[in-house]
C-alpha positions in Angstrom: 20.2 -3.1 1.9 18.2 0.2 1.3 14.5 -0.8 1.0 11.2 0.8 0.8 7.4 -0.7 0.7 4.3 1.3 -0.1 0.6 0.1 0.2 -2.3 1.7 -1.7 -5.7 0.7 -2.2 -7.4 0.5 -5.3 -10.8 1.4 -6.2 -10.7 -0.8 -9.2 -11.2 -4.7 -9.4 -7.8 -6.8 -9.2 -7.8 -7.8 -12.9 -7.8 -4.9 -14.2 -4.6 -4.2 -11.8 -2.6 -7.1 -13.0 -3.6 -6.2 -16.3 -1.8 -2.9 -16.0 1.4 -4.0 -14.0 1.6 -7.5 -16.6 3.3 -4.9 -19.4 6.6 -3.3 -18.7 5.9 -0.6 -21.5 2.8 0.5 -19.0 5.2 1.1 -16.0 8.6 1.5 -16.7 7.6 5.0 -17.6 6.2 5.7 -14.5 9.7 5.6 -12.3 10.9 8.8 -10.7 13.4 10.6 -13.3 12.4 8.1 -16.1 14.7 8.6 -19.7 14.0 5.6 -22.0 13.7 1.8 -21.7 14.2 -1.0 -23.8 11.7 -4.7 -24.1 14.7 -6.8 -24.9 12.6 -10.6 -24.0 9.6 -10.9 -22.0 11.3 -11.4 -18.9 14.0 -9.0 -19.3 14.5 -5.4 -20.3 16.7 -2.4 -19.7 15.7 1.0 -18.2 17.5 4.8 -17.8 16.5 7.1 -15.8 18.3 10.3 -13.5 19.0 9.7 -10.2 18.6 12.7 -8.0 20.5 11.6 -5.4 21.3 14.0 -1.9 24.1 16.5 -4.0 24.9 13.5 -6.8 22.6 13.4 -9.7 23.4 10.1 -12.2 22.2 8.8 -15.0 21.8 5.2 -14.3 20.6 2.1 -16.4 19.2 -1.1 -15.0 18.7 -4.1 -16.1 15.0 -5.5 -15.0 15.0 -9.1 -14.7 11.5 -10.5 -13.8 11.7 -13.8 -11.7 8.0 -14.2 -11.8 4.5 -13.5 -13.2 2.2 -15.1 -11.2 -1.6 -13.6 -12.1 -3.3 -12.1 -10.9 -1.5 -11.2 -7.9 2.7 -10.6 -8.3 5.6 -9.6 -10.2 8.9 -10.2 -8.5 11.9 -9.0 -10.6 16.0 -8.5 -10.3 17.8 -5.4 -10.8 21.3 -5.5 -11.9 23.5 -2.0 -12.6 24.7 -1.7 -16.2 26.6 1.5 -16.0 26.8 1.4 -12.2 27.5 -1.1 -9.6 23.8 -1.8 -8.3 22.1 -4.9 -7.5 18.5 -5.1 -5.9 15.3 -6.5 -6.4 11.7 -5.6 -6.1 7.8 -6.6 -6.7 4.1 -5.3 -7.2 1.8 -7.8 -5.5 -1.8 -7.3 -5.5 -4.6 -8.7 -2.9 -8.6 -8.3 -3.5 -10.2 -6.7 -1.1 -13.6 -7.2 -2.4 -14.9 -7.3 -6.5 -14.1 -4.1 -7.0 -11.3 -3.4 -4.8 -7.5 -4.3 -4.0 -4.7 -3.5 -2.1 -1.5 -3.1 -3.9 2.0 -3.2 -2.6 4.9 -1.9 -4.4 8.7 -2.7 -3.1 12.0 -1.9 -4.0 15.4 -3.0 -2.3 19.0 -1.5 -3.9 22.6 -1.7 -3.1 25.2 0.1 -4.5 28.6 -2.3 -4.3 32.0 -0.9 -4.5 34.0 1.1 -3.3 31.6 3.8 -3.0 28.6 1.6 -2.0 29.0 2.1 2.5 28.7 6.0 1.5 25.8 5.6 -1.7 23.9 3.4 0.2 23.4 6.0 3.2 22.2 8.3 0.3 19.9 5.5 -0.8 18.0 4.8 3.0 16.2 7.6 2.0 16.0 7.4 -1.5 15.0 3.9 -2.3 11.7 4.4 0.0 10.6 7.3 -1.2 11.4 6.1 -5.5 8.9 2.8 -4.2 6.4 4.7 -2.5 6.8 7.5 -5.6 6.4 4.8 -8.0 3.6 2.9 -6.5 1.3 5.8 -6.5 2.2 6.7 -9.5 0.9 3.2 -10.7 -1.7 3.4 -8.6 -3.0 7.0 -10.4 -2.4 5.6 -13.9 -4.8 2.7 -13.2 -7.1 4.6 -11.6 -7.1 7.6 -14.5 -7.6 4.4 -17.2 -10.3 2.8 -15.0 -11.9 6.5 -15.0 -12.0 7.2 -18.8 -13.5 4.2 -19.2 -10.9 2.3 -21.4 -10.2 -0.9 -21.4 -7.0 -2.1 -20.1 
Protein backbone atom coordinates (compact mmCIF):
# COMPACT_ATOMS: atom_id res chain seq x y z
CA UNK A 1 0.00 0.00 0.00
CA UNK A 2 1.56 3.31 -1.04
CA UNK A 3 2.04 5.40 2.16
CA UNK A 4 3.65 8.49 3.37
CA UNK A 5 4.11 10.21 6.99
CA UNK A 6 5.32 13.71 7.65
CA UNK A 7 6.29 15.28 11.07
CA UNK A 8 6.28 19.04 11.77
CA UNK A 9 6.48 20.98 14.74
CA UNK A 10 4.32 23.56 15.82
CA UNK A 11 5.03 26.75 17.41
CA UNK A 12 1.57 26.99 18.68
CA UNK A 13 -0.06 25.31 21.74
CA UNK A 14 -1.96 21.87 20.93
CA UNK A 15 -5.52 23.23 21.28
CA UNK A 16 -5.31 25.48 19.05
CA UNK A 17 -4.04 22.50 16.61
CA UNK A 18 -7.00 20.29 17.15
CA UNK A 19 -9.05 23.21 16.95
CA UNK A 20 -8.00 23.69 13.30
CA UNK A 21 -7.74 19.92 12.11
CA UNK A 22 -11.51 19.22 14.20
CA UNK A 23 -13.36 21.03 10.90
CA UNK A 24 -13.14 19.45 7.51
CA UNK A 25 -14.12 22.79 5.83
CA UNK A 26 -10.53 24.15 7.41
CA UNK A 27 -8.50 21.39 5.59
CA UNK A 28 -9.99 19.74 2.96
CA UNK A 29 -8.96 22.82 0.97
CA UNK A 30 -5.61 22.43 1.79
CA UNK A 31 -4.93 19.01 -0.41
CA UNK A 32 -2.62 19.13 -3.34
CA UNK A 33 -4.88 19.88 -6.61
CA UNK A 34 -7.98 20.65 -4.43
CA UNK A 35 -11.48 21.31 -6.63
CA UNK A 36 -14.48 21.37 -4.27
CA UNK A 37 -15.78 19.24 -1.28
CA UNK A 38 -18.94 18.48 0.17
CA UNK A 39 -19.88 18.18 4.46
CA UNK A 40 -22.50 15.50 3.83
CA UNK A 41 -22.68 14.31 8.12
CA UNK A 42 -20.10 15.05 10.59
CA UNK A 43 -18.27 12.06 10.07
CA UNK A 44 -18.44 11.82 6.51
CA UNK A 45 -17.88 13.96 3.41
CA UNK A 46 -16.83 13.95 -0.14
CA UNK A 47 -13.77 15.66 -1.83
CA UNK A 48 -12.42 16.36 -5.73
CA UNK A 49 -9.44 17.28 -6.40
CA UNK A 50 -6.68 16.63 -9.76
CA UNK A 51 -4.43 14.18 -9.56
CA UNK A 52 -1.12 14.91 -11.14
CA UNK A 53 -0.03 11.72 -11.40
CA UNK A 54 3.70 10.66 -13.38
CA UNK A 55 2.06 11.36 -17.28
CA UNK A 56 -1.86 10.62 -15.99
CA UNK A 57 -3.59 13.59 -14.56
CA UNK A 58 -7.32 12.57 -13.06
CA UNK A 59 -9.84 14.12 -11.55
CA UNK A 60 -10.70 12.00 -8.68
CA UNK A 61 -13.41 12.13 -5.74
CA UNK A 62 -13.08 10.59 -2.35
CA UNK A 63 -15.20 9.82 -0.05
CA UNK A 64 -13.60 10.82 3.61
CA UNK A 65 -14.89 8.68 6.33
CA UNK A 66 -13.64 9.70 9.75
CA UNK A 67 -13.28 6.64 12.27
CA UNK A 68 -12.31 8.91 15.07
CA UNK A 69 -12.06 12.29 16.83
CA UNK A 70 -10.34 11.83 19.81
CA UNK A 71 -9.22 15.62 21.23
CA UNK A 72 -7.04 16.86 21.48
CA UNK A 73 -4.76 14.63 19.86
CA UNK A 74 -6.18 12.44 16.47
CA UNK A 75 -8.29 12.12 13.56
CA UNK A 76 -8.13 8.81 11.91
CA UNK A 77 -10.42 8.64 8.77
CA UNK A 78 -11.22 6.09 5.61
CA UNK A 79 -10.92 6.83 2.05
CA UNK A 80 -13.10 5.11 -0.38
CA UNK A 81 -12.87 6.02 -4.45
CA UNK A 82 -16.20 7.29 -5.87
CA UNK A 83 -15.30 7.71 -9.46
CA UNK A 84 -12.15 5.59 -9.17
CA UNK A 85 -11.24 2.40 -7.57
CA UNK A 86 -9.22 3.68 -4.37
CA UNK A 87 -9.33 2.61 -0.95
CA UNK A 88 -6.90 4.02 1.81
CA UNK A 89 -6.88 5.55 5.03
CA UNK A 90 -5.13 8.28 6.90
CA UNK A 91 -4.75 10.55 10.20
CA UNK A 92 -3.44 13.89 11.78
CA UNK A 93 -2.33 13.10 15.39
CA UNK A 94 -0.95 15.76 17.47
CA UNK A 95 1.57 15.46 20.70
CA UNK A 96 2.53 18.53 23.07
CA UNK A 97 5.74 19.21 23.26
CA UNK A 98 5.51 21.84 25.87
CA UNK A 99 2.38 24.72 26.44
CA UNK A 100 3.11 26.26 23.51
CA UNK A 101 4.40 23.69 21.30
CA UNK A 102 3.47 20.33 19.44
CA UNK A 103 4.45 17.93 17.09
CA UNK A 104 2.10 17.02 14.47
CA UNK A 105 2.06 14.00 12.21
CA UNK A 106 0.15 13.79 9.15
CA UNK A 107 -0.34 10.22 7.19
CA UNK A 108 -1.81 8.96 4.24
CA UNK A 109 -1.92 5.35 2.84
CA UNK A 110 -3.89 4.65 -0.84
CA UNK A 111 -4.41 1.82 -3.12
CA UNK A 112 -5.65 1.79 -6.37
CA UNK A 113 -7.60 -1.76 -7.01
CA UNK A 114 -8.26 -3.12 -10.29
CA UNK A 115 -7.02 -3.92 -13.06
CA UNK A 116 -4.91 -1.01 -13.28
CA UNK A 117 -3.97 -0.87 -9.51
CA UNK A 118 -0.12 -3.21 -9.80
CA UNK A 119 0.78 -0.27 -12.46
CA UNK A 120 -1.19 3.01 -10.44
CA UNK A 121 0.09 2.02 -7.37
CA UNK A 122 3.93 2.22 -8.56
CA UNK A 123 2.84 5.78 -9.68
CA UNK A 124 1.47 6.37 -6.21
CA UNK A 125 5.01 5.20 -4.03
CA UNK A 126 5.97 8.40 -4.93
CA UNK A 127 2.95 10.30 -4.93
CA UNK A 128 1.15 9.37 -1.88
CA UNK A 129 4.29 10.60 0.34
CA UNK A 130 4.94 13.51 -1.15
CA UNK A 131 0.44 14.59 -1.23
CA UNK A 132 1.03 13.68 3.02
CA UNK A 133 4.02 15.53 3.51
CA UNK A 134 2.50 18.47 0.94
CA UNK A 135 -0.58 18.47 2.89
CA UNK A 136 0.80 18.42 6.37
CA UNK A 137 2.78 21.52 5.86
CA UNK A 138 0.33 23.00 4.25
CA UNK A 139 -1.75 22.58 7.58
CA UNK A 140 0.93 23.22 9.47
CA UNK A 141 1.36 27.00 7.66
CA UNK A 142 -2.41 27.65 7.88
CA UNK A 143 -2.24 27.27 11.71
CA UNK A 144 0.66 29.00 12.05
CA UNK A 145 -0.49 32.09 9.63
CA UNK A 146 -4.03 32.10 11.95
CA UNK A 147 -1.95 31.86 15.21
CA UNK A 148 0.14 34.87 13.67
CA UNK A 149 -2.72 37.30 12.92
CA UNK A 150 -3.92 36.85 16.00
CA UNK A 151 -7.34 35.24 15.36
CA UNK A 152 -8.96 33.10 17.20
CA UNK A 153 -9.38 29.64 15.96
Amino acid sequence: MPSGTHVIKLDVPIEKVWNFVSDMNRWAPLVPGYMEHEILSDTQSTWTFKGDIGIMQKTVKLQIDITEWKEPSLVTFNLTGVNENFAGDGYFKAEAISDSETEMHGNLDITAKGVMGPMINAILKSFVPKTAEDLTKAIAEEITSIELKGVQV
